[in-house]
N, C-alpha and C positions, 0 to 999 in steps of 0.2 A: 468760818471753818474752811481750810483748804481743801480741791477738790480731789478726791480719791485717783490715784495715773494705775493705769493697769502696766502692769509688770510686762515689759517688753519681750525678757525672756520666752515669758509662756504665751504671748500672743503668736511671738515664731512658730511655735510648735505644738499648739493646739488651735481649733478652728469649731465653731456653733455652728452646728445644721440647724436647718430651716425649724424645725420642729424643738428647738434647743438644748440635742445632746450636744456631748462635748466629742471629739473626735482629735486624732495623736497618729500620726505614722507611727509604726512599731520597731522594734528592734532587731538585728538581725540582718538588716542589709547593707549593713556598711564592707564588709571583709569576706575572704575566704567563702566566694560565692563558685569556685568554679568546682565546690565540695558539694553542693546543694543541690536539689531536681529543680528541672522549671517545676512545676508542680510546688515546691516550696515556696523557690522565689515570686511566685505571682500569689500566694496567698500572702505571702510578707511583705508585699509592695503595698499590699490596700490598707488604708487607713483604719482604725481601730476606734472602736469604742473606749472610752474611759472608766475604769472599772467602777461603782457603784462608791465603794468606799473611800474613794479620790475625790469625785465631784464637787463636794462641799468645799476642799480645801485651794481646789482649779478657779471654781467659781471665785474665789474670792480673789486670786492673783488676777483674773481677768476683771475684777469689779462689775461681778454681775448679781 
């Protein structure tokens, strides 16, 4: 049996903490930032948690 390749895609753009959540930059900072407070943009700059109901299906592009 061939061995499982984790989906490149999703390895760009999500990353395992040490403890094994999943974590995702979030959305929102690409455009139309000079519309936003700092105050926004630095809660939208930090990485996010993966919502609960996702991780099943992360996990499995990442082959874990």
């Amino acid at each position: 049996m061939p061995k499982m390749k984790t989906k490149t895609a999703a390895a760009k753009r999500i990353r395992v903490t040490g403890s094994g959540k999943l974590m995702a930059c979030g959305t929102g900072m690409r455009h139309h930032l000079e519309h936003k407070s700092s105050k926004t943009r630095r809660a939208l700059s930090r990485d996010q948690h993966i919502a609960k109901d996702q991780l099943k299906s992360m996990s499995g592009l990442l082959c874990r």
